[in-house]
N, C-alpha and C positions, 0 to 999 in steps of 0.2 A: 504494500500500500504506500503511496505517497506523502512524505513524511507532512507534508500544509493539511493536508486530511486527517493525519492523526493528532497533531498538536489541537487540531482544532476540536476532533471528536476528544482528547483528553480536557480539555476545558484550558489548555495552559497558552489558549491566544482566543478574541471574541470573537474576533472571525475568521474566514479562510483567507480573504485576501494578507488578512491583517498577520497570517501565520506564512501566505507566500512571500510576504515582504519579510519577516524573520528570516525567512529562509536564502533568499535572494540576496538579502544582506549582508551575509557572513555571520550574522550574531547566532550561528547554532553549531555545535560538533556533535559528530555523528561516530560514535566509536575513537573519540581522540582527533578526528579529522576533520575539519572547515567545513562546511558546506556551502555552494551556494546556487545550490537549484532546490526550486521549489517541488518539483518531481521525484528529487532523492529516496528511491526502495529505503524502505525499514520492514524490518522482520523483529520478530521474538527473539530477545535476548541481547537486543542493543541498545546501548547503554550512548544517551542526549545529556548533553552538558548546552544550560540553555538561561538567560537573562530571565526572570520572572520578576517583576518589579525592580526592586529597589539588589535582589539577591542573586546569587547565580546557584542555579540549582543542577545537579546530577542524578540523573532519573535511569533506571533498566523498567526496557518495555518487557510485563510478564505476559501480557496477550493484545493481539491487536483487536480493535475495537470495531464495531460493525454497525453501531451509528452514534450520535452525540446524546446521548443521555443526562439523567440526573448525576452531580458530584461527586456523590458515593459510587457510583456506578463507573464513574471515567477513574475514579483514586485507586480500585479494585485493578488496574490494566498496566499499574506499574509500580514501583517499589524506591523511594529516595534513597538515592544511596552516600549522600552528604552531609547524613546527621541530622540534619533541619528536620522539624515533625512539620508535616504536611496542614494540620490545622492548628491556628495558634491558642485554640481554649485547649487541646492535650497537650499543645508543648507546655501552655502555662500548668495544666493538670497532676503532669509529667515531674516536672522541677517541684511544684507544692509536695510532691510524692516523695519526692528525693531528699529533699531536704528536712523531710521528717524522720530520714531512716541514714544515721552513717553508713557512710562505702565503708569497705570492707580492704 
């Protein structure tokens, strides 16, 4: 599938032009490598390093997606792999959690 069709069925651009132009830009890696066509194949198991607001985020696709759904639905299609919690009331959840219990 076409990497502007998946960014956009993941919810991580508002629209497809708005993910062709990510893509045309150079502002996406595809497995470590530039990209800069909007057409770039993706498959299961490759791993977008990619600008999300303000952060730069590292995502592995765990299955491609077969239309644009609800959030939870598009969050289920891939796996961060940068640390960052994907929503910010469990990162904040997360930390309350953590800091009630010392490491170890």
């Amino acid at each position: 599938m076409r990497i502007d069709k998946v960014l956009w069925y993941l919810r991580l651009a508002k629209s497809r032009s708005i993910a062709q132009a990510m893509a045309q830009e150079g502002h996406i890696r595809l497995n470590g490598r530039r990209i800069e066509r909007a057409h770039q194949p993706i498959v299961v198991g490759d791993v977008l390093t990619l600008a999300v607001g303000s952060e730069v985020r590292v995502l592995e696709l765990l299955a491609i997606p077969v239309r644009r759904g609800p959030a939870p639905e598009a969050r289920s299609h891939y796996r961060v792999l940068d640390g960052t919690a994907v929503d910010p009331i469990a990162a904040a959840a997360t930390s309350a959690f953590q800091e009630g219990f010392p490491q170890p």
